[in-house]
C-alpha positions in Angstrom: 31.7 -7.9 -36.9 29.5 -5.5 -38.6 30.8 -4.8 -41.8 29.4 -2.5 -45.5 31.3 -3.3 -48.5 30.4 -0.9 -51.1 30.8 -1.6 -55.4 30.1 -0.6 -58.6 32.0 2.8 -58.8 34.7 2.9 -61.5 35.4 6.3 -64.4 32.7 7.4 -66.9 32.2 10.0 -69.1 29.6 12.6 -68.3 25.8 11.7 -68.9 26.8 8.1 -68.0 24.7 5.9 -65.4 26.3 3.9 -62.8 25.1 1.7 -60.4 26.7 1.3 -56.4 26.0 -1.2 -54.5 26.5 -1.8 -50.7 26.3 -5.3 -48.9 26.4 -5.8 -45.6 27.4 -8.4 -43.5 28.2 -9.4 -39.6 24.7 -8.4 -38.4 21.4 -7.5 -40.3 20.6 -3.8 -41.2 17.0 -4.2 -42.2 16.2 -2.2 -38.7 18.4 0.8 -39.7 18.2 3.9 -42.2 20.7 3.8 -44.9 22.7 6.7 -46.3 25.0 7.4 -49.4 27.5 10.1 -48.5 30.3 11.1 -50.8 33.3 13.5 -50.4 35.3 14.9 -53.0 38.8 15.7 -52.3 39.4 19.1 -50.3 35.4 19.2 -49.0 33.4 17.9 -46.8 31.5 14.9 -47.0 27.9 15.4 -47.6 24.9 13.3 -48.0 23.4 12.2 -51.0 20.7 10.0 -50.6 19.0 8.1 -47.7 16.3 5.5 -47.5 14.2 4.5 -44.4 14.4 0.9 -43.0 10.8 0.7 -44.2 12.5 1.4 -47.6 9.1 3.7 -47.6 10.5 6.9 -47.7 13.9 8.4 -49.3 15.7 11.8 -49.1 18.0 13.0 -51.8 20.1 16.2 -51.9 19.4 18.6 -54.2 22.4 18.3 -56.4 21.2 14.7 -56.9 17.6 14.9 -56.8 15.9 13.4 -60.3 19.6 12.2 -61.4 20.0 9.0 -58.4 17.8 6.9 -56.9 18.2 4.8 -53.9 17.0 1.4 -53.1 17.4 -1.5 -50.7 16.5 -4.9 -50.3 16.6 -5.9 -46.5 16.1 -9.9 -47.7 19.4 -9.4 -49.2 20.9 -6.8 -46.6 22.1 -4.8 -49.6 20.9 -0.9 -50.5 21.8 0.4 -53.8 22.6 4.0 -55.2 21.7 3.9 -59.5 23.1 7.2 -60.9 22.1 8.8 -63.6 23.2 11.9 -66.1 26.3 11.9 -64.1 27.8 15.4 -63.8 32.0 16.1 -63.7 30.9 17.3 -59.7 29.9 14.0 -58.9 33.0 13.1 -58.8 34.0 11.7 -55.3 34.5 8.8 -52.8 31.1 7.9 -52.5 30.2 5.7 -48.9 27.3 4.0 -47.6 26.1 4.0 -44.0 23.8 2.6 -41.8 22.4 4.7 -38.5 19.6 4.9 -36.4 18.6 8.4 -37.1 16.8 9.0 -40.6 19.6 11.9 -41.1 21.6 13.8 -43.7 24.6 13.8 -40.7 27.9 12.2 -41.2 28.0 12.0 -37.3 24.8 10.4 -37.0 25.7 7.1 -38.6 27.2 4.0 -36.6 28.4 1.9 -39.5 30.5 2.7 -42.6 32.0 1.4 -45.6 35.6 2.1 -47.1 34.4 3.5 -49.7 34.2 3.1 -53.4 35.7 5.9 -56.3 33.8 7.5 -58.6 34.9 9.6 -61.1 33.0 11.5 -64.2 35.0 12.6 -67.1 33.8 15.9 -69.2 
């Protein structure tokens, strides 16, 4: 069974770096556009970052842009999210995904991971 485990999140103090990881297992994703979502508690999850299956061409949010980069390595079916200059409102659950669409849509993603905390202290 298809499965994305993410890692890596944990607490840090504002201006910190972190970096999440996601592996995948069950089938290969190397054919499919990655995403990093995140939610915060009380809003609506929201796309951070997404990478092409290429890995040729990426999308971030603005809230994120300059601060987190994403990366993936299709050899090792893993993509990664490196944060930097973390903020206090980056602060969430933050997800990755795998779906066919190159999209910034929740809904337009097949495969999810639980999941993984991170939280930015001021």
């Amino acid at each position: 069974q298809a499965q994305l485990v993410e890692s890596g999140g944990g607490l840090v103090q504002a201006g910190a770096s972190l970096r999440l990881s996601c592996a995948a297992s069950g089938r290969t994703f190397g054919s499919y556009n990655m995403g990093w979502f995140r939610q915060a508690p009380g809003k609506e999850r929201e796309c951070v970052a997404i990478i092409r299956w290429t890995g040729r061409t990426t999308w971030y949010a603005d809230s994120v842009k300059g601060r987190f980069t994403i990366s993936r390595d299709n050899a090792k079916n893993t993509v990664d999210l490196q944060m930097n200059s973390l903020k206090p409102e980056d602060t969430a659950v933050y997800y990755c995904a795998a779906g066919i669409s190159f999209s910034s849509k929740y809904r337009d993603y097949n495969y999810w991971g639980q999941g993984t905390q991170v939280t930015v202290s001021s």
